[in-house]
N, CA and C of each residue as an Amber inpcrd file, in Angstrom:
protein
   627
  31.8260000   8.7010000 -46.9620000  30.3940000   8.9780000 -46.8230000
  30.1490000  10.4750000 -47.0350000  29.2920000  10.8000000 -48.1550000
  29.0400000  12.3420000 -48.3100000  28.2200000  12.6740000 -47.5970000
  27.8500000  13.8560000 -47.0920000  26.9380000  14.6710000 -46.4220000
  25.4370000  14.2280000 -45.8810000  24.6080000  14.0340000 -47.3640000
  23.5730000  13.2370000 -47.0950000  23.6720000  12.1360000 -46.2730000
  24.5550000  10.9540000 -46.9540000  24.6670000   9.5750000 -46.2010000
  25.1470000   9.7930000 -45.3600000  25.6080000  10.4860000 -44.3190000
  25.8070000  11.0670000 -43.2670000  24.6540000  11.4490000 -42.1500000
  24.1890000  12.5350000 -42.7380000  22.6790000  12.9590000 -42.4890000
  21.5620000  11.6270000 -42.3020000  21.3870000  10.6430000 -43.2280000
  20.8330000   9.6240000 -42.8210000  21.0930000   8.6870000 -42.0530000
  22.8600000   8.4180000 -41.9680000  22.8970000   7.5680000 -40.7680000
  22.9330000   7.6610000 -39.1310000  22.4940000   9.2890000 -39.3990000
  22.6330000  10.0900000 -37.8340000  21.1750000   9.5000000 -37.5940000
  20.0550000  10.4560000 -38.3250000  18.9400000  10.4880000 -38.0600000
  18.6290000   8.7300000 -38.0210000  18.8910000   7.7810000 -38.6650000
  18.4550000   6.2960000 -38.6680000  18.4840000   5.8050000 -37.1000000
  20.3000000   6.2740000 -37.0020000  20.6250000   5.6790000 -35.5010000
  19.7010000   6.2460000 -34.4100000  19.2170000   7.4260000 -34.4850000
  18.4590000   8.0240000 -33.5530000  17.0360000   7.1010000 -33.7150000
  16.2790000   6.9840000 -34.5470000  15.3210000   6.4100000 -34.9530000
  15.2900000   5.4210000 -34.2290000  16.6780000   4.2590000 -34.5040000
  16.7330000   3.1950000 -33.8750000  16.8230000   2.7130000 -32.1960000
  17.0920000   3.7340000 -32.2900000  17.5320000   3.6140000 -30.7160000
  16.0770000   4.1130000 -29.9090000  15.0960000   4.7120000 -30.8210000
  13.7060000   5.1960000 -30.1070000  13.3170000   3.9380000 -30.1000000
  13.7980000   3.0660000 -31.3700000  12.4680000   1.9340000 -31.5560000
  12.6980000   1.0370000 -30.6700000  14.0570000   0.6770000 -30.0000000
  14.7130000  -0.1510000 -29.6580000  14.6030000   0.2580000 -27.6540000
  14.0290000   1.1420000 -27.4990000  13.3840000   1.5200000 -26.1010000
  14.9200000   2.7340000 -25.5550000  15.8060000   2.6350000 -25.7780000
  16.7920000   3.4930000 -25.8960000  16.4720000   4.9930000 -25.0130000
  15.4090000   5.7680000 -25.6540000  15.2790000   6.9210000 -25.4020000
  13.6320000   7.2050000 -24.9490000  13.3740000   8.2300000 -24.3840000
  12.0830000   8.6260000 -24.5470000  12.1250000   9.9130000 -25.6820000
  10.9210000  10.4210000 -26.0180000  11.4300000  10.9440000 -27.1180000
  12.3220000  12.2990000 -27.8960000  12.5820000  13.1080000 -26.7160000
  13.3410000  13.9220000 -27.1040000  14.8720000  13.8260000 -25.9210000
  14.8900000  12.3970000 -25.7040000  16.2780000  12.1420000 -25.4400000
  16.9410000  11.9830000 -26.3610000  18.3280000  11.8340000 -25.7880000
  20.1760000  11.0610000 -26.6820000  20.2540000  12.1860000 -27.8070000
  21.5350000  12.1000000 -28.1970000  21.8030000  13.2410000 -29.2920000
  22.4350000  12.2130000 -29.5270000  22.9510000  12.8810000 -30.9240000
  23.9550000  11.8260000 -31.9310000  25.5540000  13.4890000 -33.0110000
  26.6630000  12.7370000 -33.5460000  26.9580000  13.7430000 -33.9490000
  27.8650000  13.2450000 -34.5330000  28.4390000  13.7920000 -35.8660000
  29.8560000  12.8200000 -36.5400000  30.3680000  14.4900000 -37.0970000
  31.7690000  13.9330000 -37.2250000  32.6420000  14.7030000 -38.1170000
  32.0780000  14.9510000 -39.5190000  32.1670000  16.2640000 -39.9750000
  31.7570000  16.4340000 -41.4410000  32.9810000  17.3670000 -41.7250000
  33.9850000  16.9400000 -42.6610000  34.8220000  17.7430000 -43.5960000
  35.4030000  18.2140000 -42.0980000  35.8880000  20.4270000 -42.1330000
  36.3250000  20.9030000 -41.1020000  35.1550000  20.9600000 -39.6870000
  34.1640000  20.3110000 -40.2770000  33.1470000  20.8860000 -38.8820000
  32.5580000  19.7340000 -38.9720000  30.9370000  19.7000000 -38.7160000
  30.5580000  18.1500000 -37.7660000  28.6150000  18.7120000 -37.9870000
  28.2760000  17.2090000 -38.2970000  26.3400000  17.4150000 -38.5380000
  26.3970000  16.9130000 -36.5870000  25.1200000  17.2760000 -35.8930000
  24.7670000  16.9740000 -34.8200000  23.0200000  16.9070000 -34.6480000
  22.6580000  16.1170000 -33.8000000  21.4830000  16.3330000 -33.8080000
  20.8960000  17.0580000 -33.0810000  19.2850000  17.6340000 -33.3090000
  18.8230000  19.0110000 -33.3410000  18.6080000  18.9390000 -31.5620000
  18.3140000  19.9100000 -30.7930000  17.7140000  19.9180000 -29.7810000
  16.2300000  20.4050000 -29.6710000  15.5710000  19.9430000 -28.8030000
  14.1740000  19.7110000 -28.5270000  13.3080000  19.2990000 -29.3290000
  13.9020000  17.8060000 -29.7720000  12.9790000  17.3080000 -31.3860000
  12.7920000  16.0000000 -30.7990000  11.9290000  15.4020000 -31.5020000
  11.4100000  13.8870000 -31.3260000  12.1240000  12.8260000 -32.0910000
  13.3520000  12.1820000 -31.3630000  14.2780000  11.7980000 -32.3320000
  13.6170000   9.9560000 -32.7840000  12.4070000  10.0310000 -32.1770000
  11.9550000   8.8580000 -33.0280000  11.2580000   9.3350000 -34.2230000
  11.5070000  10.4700000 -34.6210000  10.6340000  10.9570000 -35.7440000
  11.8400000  11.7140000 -36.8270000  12.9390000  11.5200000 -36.2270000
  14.0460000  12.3120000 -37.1140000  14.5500000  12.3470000 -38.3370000
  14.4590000  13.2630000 -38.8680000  14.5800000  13.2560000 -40.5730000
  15.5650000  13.5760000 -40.5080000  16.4630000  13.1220000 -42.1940000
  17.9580000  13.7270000 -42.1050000  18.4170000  14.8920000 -42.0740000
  16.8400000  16.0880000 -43.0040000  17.1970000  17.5350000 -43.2530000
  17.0410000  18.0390000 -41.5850000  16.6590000  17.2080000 -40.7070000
  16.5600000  18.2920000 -39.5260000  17.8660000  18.1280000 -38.9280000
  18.9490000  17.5870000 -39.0770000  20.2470000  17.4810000 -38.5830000
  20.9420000  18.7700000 -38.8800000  21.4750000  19.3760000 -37.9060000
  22.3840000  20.8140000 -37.6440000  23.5580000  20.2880000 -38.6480000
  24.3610000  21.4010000 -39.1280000  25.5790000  21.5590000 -39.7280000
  26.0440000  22.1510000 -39.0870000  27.2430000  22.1980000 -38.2840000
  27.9500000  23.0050000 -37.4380000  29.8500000  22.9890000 -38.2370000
  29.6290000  24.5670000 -37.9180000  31.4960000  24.9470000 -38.3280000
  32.2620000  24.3030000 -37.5550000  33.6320000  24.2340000 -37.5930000
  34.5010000  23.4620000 -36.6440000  34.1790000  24.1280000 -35.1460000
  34.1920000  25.7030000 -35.1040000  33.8290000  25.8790000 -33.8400000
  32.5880000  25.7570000 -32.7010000  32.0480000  24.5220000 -33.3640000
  30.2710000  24.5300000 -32.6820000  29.1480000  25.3590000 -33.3820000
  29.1960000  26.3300000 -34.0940000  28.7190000  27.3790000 -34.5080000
  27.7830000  26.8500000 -35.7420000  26.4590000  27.0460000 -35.2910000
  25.3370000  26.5640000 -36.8310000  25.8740000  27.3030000 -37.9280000
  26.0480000  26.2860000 -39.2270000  25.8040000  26.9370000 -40.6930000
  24.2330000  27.9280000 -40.8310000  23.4720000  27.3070000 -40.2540000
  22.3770000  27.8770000 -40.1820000  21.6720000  28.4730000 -38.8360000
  21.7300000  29.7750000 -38.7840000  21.0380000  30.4570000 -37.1670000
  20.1600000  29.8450000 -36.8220000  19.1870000  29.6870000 -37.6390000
  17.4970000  29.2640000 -37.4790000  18.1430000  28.0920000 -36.7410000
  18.9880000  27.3190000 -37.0100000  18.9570000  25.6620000 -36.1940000
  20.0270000  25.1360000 -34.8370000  19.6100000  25.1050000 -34.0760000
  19.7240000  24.5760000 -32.5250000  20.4490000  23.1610000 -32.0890000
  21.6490000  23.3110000 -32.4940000  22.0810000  21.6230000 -32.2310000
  21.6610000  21.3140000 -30.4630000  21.9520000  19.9220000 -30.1900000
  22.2460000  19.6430000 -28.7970000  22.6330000  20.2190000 -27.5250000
  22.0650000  20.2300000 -26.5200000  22.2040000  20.9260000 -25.4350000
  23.3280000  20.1020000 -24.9960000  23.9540000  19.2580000 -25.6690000
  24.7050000  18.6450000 -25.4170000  26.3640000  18.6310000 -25.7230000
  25.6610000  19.8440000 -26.8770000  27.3080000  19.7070000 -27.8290000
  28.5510000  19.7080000 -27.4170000  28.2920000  20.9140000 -26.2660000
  29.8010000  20.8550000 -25.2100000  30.4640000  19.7530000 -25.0010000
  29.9600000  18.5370000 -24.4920000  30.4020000  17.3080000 -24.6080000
  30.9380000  16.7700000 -25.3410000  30.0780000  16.8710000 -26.5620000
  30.4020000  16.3080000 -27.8040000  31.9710000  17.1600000 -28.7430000
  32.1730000  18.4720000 -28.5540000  33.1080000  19.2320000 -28.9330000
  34.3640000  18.5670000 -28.3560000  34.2220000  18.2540000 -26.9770000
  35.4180000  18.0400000 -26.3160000  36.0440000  17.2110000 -26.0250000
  35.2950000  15.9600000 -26.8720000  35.9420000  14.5900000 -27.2320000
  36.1440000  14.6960000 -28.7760000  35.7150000  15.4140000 -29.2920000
  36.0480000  15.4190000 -30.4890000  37.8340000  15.7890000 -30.6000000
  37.8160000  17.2250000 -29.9670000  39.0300000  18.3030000 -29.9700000
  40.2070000  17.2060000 -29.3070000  39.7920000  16.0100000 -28.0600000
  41.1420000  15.2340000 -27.1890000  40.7830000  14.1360000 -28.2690000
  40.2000000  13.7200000 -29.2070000  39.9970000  13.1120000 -29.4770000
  40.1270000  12.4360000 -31.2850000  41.4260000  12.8410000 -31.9830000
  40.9740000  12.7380000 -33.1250000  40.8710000  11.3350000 -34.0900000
  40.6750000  10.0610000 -33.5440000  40.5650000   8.9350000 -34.2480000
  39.2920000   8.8970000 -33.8250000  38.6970000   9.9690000 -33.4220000
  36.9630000   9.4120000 -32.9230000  35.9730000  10.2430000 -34.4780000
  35.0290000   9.9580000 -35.0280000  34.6300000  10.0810000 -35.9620000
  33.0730000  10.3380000 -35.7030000  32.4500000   9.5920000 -34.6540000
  31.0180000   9.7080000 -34.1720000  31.0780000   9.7080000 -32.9500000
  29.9920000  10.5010000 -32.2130000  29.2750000  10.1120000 -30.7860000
  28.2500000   9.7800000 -30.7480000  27.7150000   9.0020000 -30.1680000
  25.9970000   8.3760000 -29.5950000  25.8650000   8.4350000 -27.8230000
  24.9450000   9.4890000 -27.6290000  24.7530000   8.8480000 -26.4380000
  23.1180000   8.7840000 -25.8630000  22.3620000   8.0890000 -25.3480000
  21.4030000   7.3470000 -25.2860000  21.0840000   7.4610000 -23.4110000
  19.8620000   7.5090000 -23.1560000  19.2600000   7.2410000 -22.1560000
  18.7760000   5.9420000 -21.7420000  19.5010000   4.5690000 -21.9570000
  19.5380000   3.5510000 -21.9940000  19.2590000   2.7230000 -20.5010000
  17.9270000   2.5670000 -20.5450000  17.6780000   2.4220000 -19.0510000
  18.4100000   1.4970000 -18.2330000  18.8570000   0.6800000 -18.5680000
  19.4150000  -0.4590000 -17.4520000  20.8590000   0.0670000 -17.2940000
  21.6530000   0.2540000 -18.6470000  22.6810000   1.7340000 -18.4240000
  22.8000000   2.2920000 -17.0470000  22.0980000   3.2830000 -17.4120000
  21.5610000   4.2310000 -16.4680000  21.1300000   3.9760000 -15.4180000
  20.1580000   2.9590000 -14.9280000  19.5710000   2.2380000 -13.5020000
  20.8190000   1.9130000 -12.6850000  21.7730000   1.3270000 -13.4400000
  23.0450000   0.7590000 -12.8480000  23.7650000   1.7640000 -12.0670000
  23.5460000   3.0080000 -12.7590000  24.2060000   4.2680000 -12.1810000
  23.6810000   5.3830000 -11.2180000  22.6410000   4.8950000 -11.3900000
  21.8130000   5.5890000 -10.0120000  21.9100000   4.5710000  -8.7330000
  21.7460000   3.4690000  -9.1130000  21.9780000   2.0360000  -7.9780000
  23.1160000   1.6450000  -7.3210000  24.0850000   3.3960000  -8.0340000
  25.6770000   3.0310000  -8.0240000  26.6760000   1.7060000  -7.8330000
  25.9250000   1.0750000  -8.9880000  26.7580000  -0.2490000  -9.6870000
  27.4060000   0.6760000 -11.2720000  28.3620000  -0.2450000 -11.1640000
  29.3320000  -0.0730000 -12.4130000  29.8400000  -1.0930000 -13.4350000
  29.9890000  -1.0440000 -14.5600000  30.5380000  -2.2990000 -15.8260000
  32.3830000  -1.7850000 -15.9410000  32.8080000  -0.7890000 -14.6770000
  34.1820000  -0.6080000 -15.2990000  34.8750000  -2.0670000 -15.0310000
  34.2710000  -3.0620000 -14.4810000  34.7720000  -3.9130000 -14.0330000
  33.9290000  -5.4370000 -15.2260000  34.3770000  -5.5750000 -16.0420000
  33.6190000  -6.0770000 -17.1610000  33.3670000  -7.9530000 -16.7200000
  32.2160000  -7.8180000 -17.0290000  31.2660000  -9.2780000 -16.9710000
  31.4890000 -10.2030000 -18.0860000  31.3700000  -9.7580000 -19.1030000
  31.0870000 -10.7200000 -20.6710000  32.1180000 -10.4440000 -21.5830000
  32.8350000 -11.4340000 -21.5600000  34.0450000 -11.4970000 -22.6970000
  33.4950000 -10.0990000 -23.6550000  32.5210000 -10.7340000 -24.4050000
  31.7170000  -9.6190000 -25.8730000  32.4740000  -8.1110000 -25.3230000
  31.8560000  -7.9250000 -23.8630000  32.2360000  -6.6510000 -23.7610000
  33.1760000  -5.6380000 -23.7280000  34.0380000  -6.8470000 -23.3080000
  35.5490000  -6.4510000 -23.3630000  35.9990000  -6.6980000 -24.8150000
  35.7370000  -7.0490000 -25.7410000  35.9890000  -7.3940000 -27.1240000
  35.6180000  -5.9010000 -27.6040000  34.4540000  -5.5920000 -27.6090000
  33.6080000  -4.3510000 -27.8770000  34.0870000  -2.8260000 -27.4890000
  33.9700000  -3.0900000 -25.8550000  34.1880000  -1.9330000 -25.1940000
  35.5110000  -1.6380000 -24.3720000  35.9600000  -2.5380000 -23.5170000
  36.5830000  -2.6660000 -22.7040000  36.1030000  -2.1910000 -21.5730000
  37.0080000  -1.2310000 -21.0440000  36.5010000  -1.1670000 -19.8710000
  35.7860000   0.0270000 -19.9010000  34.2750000   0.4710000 -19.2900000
  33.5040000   1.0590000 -19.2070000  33.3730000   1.9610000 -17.5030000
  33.6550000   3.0300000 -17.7360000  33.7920000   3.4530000 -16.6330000
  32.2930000   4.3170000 -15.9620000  31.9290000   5.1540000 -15.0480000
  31.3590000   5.1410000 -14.9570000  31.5660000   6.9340000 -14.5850000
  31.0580000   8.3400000 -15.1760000  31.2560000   9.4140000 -14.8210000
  30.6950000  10.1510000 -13.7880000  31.0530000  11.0050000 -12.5280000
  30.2370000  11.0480000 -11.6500000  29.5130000  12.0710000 -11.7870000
  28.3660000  11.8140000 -11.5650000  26.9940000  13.0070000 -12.2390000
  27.7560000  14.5600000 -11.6620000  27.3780000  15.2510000 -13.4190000
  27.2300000  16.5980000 -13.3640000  26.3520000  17.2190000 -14.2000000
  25.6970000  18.2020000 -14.1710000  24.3190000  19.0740000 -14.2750000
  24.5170000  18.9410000 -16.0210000  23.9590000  17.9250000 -16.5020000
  23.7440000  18.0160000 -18.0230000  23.5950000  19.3400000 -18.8330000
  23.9980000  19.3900000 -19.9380000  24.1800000  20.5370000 -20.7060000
  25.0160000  21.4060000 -20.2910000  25.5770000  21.7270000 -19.3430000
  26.6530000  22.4240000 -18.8450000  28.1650000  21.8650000 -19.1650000
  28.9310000  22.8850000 -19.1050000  30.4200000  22.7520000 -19.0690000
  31.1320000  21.4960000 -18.3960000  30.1350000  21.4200000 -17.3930000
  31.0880000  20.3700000 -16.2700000  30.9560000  19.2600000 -16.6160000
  29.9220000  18.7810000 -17.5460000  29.7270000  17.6150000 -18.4990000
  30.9820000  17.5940000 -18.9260000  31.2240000  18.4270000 -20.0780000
  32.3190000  17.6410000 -20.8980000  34.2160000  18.2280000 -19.8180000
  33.8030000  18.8310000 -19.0000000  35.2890000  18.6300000 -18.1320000
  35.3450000  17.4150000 -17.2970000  34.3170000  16.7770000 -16.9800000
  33.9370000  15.5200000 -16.3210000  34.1350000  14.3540000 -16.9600000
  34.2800000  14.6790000 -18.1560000  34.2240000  13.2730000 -19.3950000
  35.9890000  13.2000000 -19.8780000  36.4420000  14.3240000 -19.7190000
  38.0500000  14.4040000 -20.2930000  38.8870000  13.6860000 -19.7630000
  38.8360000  13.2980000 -18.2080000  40.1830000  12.3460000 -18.5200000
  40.2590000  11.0460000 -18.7810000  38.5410000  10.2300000 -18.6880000
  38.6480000   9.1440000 -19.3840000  38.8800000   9.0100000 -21.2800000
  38.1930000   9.8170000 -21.3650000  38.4900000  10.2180000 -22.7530000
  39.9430000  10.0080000 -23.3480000  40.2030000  11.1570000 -22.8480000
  42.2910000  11.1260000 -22.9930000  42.6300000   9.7050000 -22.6920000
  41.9280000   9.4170000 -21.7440000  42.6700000   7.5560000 -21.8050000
  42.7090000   7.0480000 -22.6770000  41.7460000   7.2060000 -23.3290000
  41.0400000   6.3340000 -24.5770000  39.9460000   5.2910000 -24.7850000
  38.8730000   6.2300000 -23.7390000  37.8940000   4.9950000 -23.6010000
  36.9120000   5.0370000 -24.9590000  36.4540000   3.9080000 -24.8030000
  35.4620000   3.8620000 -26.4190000  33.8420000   3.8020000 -26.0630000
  34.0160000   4.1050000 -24.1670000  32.3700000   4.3690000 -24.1180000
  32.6620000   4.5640000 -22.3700000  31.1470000   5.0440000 -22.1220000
  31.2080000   5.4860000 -20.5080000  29.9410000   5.6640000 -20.3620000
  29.3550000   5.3770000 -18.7760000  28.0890000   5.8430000 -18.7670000
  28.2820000   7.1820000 -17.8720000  27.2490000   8.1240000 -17.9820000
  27.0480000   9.0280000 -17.1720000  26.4430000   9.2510000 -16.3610000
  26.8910000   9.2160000 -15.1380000  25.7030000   8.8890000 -14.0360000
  24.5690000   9.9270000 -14.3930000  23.4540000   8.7910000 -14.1850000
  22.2300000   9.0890000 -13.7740000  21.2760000   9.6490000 -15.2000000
  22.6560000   9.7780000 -16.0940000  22.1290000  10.1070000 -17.1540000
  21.9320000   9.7080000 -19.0020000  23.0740000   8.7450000 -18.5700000
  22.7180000   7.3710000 -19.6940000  24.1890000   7.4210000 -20.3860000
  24.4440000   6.3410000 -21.0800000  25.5890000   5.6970000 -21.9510000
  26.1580000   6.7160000 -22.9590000  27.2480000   6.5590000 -23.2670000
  27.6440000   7.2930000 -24.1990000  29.1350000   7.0670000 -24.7520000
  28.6900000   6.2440000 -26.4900000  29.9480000   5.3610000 -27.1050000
  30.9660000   6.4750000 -28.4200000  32.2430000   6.1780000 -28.6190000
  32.0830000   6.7070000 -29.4560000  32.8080000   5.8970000 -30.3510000
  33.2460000   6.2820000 -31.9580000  33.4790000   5.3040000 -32.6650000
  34.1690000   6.1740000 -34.0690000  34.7240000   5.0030000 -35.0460000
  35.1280000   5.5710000 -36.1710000  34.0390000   6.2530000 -37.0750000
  32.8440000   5.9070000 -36.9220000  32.0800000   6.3610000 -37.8740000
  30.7780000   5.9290000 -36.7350000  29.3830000   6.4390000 -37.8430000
  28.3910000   6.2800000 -36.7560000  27.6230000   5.0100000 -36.5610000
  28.1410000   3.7370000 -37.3360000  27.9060000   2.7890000 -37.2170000
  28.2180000   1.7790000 -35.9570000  29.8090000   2.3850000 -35.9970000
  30.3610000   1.7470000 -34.6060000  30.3870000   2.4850000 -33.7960000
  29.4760000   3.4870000 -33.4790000  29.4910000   3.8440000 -32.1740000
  28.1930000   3.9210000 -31.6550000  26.9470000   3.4700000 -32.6900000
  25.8980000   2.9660000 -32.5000000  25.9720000   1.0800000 -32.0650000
  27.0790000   0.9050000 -32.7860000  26.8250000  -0.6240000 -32.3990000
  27.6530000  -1.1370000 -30.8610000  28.5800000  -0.4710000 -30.4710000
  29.1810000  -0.1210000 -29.5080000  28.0150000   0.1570000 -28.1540000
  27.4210000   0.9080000 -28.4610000  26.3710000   1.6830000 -27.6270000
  25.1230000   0.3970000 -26.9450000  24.5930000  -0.2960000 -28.4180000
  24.1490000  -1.3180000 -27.7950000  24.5790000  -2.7460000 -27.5010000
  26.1960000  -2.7730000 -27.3700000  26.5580000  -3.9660000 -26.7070000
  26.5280000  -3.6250000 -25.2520000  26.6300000  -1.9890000 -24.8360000
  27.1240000  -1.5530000 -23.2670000  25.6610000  -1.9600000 -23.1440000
  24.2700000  -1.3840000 -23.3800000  23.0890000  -1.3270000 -23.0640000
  22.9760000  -3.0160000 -22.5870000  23.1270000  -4.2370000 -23.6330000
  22.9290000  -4.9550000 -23.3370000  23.6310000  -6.0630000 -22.4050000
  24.6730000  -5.6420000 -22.2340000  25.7670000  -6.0550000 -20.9090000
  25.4960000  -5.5980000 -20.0370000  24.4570000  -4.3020000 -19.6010000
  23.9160000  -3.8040000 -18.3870000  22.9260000  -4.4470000 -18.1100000
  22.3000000  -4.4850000 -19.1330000  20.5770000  -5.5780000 -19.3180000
  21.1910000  -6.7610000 -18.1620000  21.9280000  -7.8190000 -18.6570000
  22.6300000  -8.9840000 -18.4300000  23.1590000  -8.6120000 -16.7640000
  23.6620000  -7.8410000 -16.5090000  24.2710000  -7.5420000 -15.2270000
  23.1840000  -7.0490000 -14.3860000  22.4240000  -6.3500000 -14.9280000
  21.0020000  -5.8280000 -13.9540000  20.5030000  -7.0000000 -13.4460000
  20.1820000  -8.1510000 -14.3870000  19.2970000  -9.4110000 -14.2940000
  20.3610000 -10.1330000 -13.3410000  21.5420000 -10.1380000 -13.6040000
  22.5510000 -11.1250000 -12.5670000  22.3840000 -10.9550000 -11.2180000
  22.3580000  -9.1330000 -10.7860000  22.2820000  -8.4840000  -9.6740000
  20.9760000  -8.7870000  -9.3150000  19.7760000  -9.0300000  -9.6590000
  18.4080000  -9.5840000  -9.3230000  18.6680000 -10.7330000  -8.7160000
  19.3350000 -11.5950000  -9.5750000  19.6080000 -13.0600000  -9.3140000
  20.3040000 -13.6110000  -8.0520000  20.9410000 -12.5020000  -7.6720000
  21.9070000 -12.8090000  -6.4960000  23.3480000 -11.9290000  -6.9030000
  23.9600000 -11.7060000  -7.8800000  24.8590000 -11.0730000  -7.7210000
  25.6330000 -11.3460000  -9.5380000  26.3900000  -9.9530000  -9.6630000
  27.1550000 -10.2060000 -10.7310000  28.6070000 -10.1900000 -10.5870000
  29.0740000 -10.7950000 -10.7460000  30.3280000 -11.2940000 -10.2820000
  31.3570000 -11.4180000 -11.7010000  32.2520000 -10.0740000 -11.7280000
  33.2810000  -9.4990000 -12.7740000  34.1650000 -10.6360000 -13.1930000
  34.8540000 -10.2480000 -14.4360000  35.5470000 -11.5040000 -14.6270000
  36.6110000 -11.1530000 -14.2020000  37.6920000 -12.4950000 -13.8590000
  38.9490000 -12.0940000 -13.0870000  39.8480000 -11.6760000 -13.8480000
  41.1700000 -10.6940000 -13.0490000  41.7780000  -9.5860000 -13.6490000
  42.3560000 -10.5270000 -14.4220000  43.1170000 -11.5240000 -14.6980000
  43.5110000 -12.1010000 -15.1150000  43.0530000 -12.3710000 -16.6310000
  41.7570000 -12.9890000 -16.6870000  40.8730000 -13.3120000 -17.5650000
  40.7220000 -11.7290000 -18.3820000  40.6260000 -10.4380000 -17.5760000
  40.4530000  -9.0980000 -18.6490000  41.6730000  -9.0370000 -19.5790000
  42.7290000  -9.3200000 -18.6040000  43.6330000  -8.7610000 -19.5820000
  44.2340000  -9.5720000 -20.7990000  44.1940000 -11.3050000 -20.2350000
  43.8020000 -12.1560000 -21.8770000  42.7910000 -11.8490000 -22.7880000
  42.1880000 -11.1940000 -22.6690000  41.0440000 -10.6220000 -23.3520000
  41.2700000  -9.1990000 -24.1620000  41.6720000  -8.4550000 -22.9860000
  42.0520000  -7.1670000 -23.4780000  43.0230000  -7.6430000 -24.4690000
  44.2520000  -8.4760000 -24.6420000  45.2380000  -8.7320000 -25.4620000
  44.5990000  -9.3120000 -26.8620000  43.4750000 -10.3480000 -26.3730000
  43.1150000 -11.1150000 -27.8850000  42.8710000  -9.9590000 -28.6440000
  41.6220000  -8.9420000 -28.0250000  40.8180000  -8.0540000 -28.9320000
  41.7610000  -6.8400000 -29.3540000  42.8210000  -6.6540000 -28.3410000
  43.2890000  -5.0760000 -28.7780000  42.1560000  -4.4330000 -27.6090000
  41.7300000  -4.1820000 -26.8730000  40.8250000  -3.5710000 -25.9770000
  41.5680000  -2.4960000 -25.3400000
């Protein structure tokens, strides 16, 4: 994927995820590998309105190709799964309300409900809130990371998948959203009740999880 098609599938996924209730509008950032450095999306923009030219170009060290432009208040994060991280290719992460509700309600999906999810995600852990945009974000995110997780929510502050490219870590993103959906509604219902360890780890084996 060259540069442009790059540039468009950042800004699309952002798009999508506005249309799709995901974000309000200058939530979630998005960000993929480009060549030695990486496109990210802009900070303080309306990412249901996101065009591809407004996507940052950043050098390998975080650093804009261009001064004038402002990636993510987020990037720290995003740098530091990249750096423990090199089969990862994209990040998405999203203000995904039922996500997120789960994590203020301090309920968790590390304990997985729906086969799909464990096919998808595996196990989804849950990070314990630290002051967004800061450092302690992405020192808070590192040792699941290093595990090798392929998504996590952040307390209080929404989901966040990552993937070979930005397709699967957009599509990743909304299987967690909608396995929270499903578990929010269970927990209404009377209760959501994990599948047994037993049952994860035939699972974990079919998928590779």
């Amino acid at each position: 994927m060259d540069e442009s098609q790059l540039r468009e599938a950042l800004a699309s996924a952002m798009r999508h995820l506005y249309d799709r209730g995901h974000n309000a509008p200058g939530d979630g950032n998005a960000s993929a590998r480009l060549g030695e450095g990486f496109l990210c999306t802009p900070t303080a923009t309306h990412k249901g309105r996101l065009s591809a030219s407004q996507l940052v170009r950043l050098r390998a060290d975080g650093s804009p190709v261009d001064p004038s432009q402002r990636a993510s208040s987020e990037l720290k994060m995003h740098l530091a799964i990249y750096s423990a991280r090199p089969d990862v290719g994209a990040i998405v992460h999203a203000h995904s309300p039922h996500a997120t509700a789960l994590s203020v309600a301090g309920l968790s999906l590390e304990r997985p409900t729906l086969p799909e999810a464990v096919a998808a995600l595996g196990r989804v852990p849950t990070i314990p809130y630290a002051s967004p945009t800061t450092s302690d974000v992405a020192l808070a995110v590192d040792p699941v990371v290093a595990a090798g997780a392929r998504g996590f929510i952040l307390e209080r502050h929404g989901p966040v998948c990552l993937g070979a490219g930005v397709d699967d870590a957009l599509t990743r993103l909304e299987v967690l959203e909608h396995t929270a959906r499903i578990t929010w509604l269970a927990h209404v219902a009377g209760g959501a009740a994990p599948l047994p360890d037993d049952e994860i780890s035939r699972l974990s084996t079919l998928f590779g999880a």
